[in-house]
Structure formats: C-alpha cells, structure tokens
C-alpha positions as CSV (number, residue, x, y, z in Angstrom):
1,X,-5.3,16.7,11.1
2,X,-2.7,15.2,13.0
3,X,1.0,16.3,12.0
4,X,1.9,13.0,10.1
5,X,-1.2,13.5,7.9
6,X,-0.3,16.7,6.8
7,X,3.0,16.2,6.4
8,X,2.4,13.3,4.7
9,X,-0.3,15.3,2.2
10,X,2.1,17.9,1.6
11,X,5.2,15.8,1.0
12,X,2.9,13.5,-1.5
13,X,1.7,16.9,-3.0
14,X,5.3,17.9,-3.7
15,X,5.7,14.3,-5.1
16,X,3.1,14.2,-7.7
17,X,5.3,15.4,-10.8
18,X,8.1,12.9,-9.9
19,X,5.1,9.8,-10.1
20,X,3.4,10.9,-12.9
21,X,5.2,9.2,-15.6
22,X,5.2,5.8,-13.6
23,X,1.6,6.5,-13.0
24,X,0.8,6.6,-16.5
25,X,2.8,3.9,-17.9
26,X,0.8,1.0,-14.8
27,X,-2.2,2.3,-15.9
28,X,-1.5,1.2,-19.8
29,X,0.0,-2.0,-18.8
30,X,-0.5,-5.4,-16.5
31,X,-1.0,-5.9,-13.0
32,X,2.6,-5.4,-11.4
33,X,3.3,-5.1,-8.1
34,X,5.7,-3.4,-5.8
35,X,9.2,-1.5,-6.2
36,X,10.1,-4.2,-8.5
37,X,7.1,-4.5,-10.3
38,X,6.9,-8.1,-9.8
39,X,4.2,-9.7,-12.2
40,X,0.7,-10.7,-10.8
41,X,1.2,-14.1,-12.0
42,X,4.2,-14.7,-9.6
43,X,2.6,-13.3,-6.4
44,X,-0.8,-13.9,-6.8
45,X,-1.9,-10.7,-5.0
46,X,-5.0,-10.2,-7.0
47,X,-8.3,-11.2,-5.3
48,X,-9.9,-13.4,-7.8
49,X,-13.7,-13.2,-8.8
50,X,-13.5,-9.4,-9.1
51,X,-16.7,-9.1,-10.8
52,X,-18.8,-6.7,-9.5
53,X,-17.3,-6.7,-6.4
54,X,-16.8,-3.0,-4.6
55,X,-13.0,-1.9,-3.7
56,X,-11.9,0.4,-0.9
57,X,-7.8,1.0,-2.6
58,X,-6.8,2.7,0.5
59,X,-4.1,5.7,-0.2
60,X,-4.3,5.4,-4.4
61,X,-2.0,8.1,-5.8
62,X,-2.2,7.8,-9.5
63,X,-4.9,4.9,-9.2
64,X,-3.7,2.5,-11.1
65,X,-4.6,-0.5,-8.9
66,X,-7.9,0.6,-9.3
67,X,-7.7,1.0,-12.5
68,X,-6.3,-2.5,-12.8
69,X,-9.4,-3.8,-10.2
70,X,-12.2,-2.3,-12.7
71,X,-10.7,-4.1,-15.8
72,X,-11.1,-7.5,-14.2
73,X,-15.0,-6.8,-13.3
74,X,-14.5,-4.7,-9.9
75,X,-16.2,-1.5,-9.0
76,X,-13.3,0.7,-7.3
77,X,-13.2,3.9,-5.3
78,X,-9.8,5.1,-5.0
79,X,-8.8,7.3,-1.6
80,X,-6.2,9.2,-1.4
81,X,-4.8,12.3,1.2
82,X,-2.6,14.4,-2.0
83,X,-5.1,16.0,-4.2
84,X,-2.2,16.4,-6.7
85,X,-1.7,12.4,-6.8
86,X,-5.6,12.3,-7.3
87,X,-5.1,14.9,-9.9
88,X,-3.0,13.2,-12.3
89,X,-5.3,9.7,-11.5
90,X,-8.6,12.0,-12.9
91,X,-5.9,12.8,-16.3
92,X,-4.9,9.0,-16.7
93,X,-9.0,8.3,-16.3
94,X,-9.8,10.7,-19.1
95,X,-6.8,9.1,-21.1
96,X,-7.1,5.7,-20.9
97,X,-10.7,4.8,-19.2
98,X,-12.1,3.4,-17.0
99,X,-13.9,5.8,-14.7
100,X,-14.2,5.2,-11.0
101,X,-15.0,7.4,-8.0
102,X,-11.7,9.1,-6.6
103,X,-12.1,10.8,-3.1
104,X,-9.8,13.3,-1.0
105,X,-9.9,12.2,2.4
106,X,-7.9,9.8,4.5
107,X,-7.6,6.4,6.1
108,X,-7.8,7.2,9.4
109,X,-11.3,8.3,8.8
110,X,-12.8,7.1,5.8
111,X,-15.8,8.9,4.8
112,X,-17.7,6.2,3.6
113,X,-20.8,3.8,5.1
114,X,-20.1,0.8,7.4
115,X,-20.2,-2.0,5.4
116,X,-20.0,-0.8,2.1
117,X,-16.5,-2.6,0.4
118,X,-16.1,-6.2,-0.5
119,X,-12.2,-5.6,-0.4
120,X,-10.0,-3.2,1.1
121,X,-6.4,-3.2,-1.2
122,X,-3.7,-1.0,-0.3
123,X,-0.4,-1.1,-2.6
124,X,2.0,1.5,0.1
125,X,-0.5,4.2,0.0
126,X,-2.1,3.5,3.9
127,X,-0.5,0.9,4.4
128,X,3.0,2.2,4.6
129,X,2.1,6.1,5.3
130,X,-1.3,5.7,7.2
131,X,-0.9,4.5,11.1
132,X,-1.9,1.0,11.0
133,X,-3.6,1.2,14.9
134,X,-6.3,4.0,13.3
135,X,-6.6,2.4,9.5
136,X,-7.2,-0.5,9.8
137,X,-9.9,-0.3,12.3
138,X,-11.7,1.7,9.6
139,X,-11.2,-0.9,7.1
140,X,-12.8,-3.1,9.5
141,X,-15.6,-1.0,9.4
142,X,-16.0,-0.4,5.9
143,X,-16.0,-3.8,5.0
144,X,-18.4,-6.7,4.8
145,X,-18.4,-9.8,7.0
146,X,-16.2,-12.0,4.7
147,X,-14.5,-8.8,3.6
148,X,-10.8,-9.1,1.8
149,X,-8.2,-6.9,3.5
150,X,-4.9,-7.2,1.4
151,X,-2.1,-4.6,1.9
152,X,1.6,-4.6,0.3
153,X,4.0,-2.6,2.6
154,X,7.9,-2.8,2.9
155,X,9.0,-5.7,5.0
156,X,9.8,-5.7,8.9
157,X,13.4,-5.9,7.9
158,X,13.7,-3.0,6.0
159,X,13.4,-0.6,8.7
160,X,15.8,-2.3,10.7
161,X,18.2,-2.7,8.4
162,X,18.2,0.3,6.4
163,X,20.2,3.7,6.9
164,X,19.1,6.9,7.3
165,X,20.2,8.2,3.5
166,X,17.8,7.0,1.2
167,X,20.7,6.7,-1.8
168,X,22.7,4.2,0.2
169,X,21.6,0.4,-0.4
170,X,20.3,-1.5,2.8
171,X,22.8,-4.5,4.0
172,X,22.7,-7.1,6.8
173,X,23.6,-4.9,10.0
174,X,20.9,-4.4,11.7
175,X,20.7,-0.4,12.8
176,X,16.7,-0.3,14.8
177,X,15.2,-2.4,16.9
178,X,12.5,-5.5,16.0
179,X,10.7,-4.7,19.2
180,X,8.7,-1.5,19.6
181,X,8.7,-0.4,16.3
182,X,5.8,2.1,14.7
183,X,6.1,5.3,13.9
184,X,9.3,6.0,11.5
185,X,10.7,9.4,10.2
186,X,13.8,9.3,8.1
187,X,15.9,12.4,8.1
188,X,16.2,12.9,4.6
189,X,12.8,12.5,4.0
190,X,9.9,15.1,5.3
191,X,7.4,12.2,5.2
192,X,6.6,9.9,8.3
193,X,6.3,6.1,7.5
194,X,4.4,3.3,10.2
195,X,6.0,-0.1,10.9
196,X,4.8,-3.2,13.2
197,X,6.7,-6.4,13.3
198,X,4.3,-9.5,12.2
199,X,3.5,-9.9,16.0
200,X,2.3,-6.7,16.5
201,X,0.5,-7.2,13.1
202,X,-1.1,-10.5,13.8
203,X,-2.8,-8.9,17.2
204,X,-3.9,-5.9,15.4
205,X,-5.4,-7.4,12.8
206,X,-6.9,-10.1,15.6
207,X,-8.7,-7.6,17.7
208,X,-10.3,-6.3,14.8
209,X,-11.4,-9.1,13.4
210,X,-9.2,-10.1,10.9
211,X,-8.3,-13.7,10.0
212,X,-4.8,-13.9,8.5
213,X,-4.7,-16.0,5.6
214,X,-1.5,-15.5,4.2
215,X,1.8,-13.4,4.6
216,X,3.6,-13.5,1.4
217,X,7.1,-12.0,1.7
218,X,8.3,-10.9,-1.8
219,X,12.0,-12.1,-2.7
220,X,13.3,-10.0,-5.7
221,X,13.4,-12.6,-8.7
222,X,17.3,-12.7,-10.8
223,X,17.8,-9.9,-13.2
224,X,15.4,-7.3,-11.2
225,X,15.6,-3.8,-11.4
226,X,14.3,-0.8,-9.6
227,X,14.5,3.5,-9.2
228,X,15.1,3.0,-5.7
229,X,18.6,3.0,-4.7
230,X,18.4,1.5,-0.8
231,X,16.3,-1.6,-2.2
232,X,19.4,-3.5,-3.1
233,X,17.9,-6.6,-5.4
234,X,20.9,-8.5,-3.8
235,X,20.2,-8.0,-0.6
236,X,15.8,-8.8,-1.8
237,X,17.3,-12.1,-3.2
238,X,18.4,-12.9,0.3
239,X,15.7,-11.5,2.7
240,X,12.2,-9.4,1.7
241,X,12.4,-6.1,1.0
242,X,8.3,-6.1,1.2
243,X,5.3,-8.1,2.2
244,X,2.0,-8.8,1.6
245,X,-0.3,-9.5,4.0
246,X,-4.0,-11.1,3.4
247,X,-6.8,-11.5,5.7
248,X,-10.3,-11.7,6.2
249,X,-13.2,-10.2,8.3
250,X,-14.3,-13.4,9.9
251,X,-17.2,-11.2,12.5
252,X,-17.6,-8.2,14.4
C-alpha cells in the first residue's frame, strides 16, 4: 500500500469508537447529508429511481448511505479501507436491517468487475481521503455507460482557508494556494486528505469520461449546528464549506 492508504486505514481504525454513535443514529433515521446534516429534500443529492439499481458507496465507514440506498429499492455494496468502521456497519446491519455486501479493500483498486455499478456515491469516504487521480479512474471502470458518479467532499475553499489546528474555526484569509492543490496533511491530524480546485476537477473527470451535470455547493442553512469546530456555520452561510459534485459516464 502506499503510505496515505495505510495511514489513512490506521487513523480510521483508531476512529471507529469516536463514529460509532453517529453511525448508529443515520442508520435509524432520514437521508442527511454532510457535517451539517442537511436534509435530502434541500439538496437533492439522492439519485432517484433507486430501484434495483447496484451502488458502488466508495469509502463507507458505518454504511449508512448504503443503508439509506437499499431502503429506497437499491442494491448496495459498501467499500471501505478500516475494518473497524466496517465492523460497527456489520453491528448496525444485524440491528436494524437491511443486509448488503460490505468489502475491505480500497478505492484505488476496487476489487470488483468492470462494469458492474449503476452508481458510484461517495459521502467523504474516497472522496475526500482516496486520491482522486487513482479513484476515480476505477469508478470509471466499475461503472456502466450512463453510470451516476456523485461524490460530497469539503469545498475548494476550505483548504485554503482553514488553519492548521482543527479546533480553531476557518475565516476569510486565505492561508494555501487555489493553484496546485492535491495532496493535504494537517499537522494535528495523522490522516492525509486530497483536494483539486473545480478545474482540475472538471479535466479529471473529462478524461475519464465523465459528463458533469451539476456542482452543488452546500451553504449551511440559519440555525445549523455541527461537532466540528473549524466549520464555522457563519462563515458556511457566506461561502461553502462542501460540495457535491454529479456526473455521468457518457462513453469509454
């Protein structure tokens, strides 16, 4: 494995108690998305026509998009590099249904048949801890032509604007640059986070055959909370602290 994916396993590992309980209660309860858990029904991130439809969610943890996914008709397969965030997803199963295959393994080389998914969904999982230039080229592959990608990662401002200490609020100075930006490590945290401006985004997803058909970028509604001290719902009012981008496989 390549140091980010181990580090990334093992700091996710180290994670799992800490998720558990918010694990648990998105499995019991609606589709809600994000540090903010902004409701379905304002973003509209949810494919629709789920029925029977097979779903790739890329980088899982506690697999309660899936879990979400198979109540509306889908047939998920959650993937996920922390066998302890799988773990507690096999104990929610058990507890609250449905059942769905859950595989240890990792974006960057999904272990699955070409052509196999009608939608690829990743809620951070891959698409905030996986690098983008080696994922998404395998959800490429995984997919059907016509194939849904949809991802929900933190927005391009974030990493320039927040600091280094994740218990100080981002503000309006920008501290990285817009151009060049990728591969991210925070020194307070042993994990290793990827980042493309929408440019960069736009060609990756272009030369692998992607279509974008939207870019929704997520301003934190009046009265929001979150656990997460940087994401200042202030500052979310004003610019997005996260973004959801939606394409499709047009050919190959």
């Amino acid at each position: 494995m390549d140091d980010y994916i181990a580090r990334n396993r093992a700091d996710w590992d180290n994670a799992a108690d800490e998720y558990e309980a918010a694990g648990e209660t998105s499995w019991q309860g609606e589709a809600k998305w994000g540090i903010y858990g902004i409701s379905d029904a304002s973003l509209g991130i949810m494919p629709p026509d789920l029925d029977g439809k097979v779903v790739l969610e890329a980088g899982c943890g506690t697999a309660y998009v899936s879990a979400w996914m198979a109540q509306r008709g889908a047939r998920p397969v959650g993937l996920d590099n922390s066998s302890r965030q799988l773990a507690n997803a096999v104990k929610f199963q058990s507890r609250f249904g449905p059942r769905f295959p859950l595989v240890w393994g990792t974006a960057e080389a999904m272990p699955f048949a070409d052509e196999l998914f009608d939608i690829v969904i990743s809620e951070y999982g891959a698409a905030l801890w996986s690098d983008p230039y080696r994922w998404i080229p395998e959800a490429a592959r995984v997919l059907r032509p016509g194939g849904e990608l949809v991802l929900l990662t933190n927005s391009v401002f974030v990493p320039m604007c927040a600091y280094d200490d994740e218990e100080v609020a981002v503000d309006a100075t920008l501290k990285r640059p817009y151009f060049g930006m990728h591969r991210i490590e925070w020194s307070d945290d042993d994990g290793v986070e990827f980042h493309l401006n929408h440019g960069d985004w736009i060609r990756l997803l272009r030369a692998n055959s992607f279509e974008v058909e939207d870019l929704i970028e997520v301003q934190v509604p009046p009265g929001s909370k979150t656990s997460y001290p940087w994401a200042s719902a202030e500052w979310g009012a004003k610019w997005p602290i996260e973004e959801v981008w939606k394409a499709r496989l047009i050919s190959r």
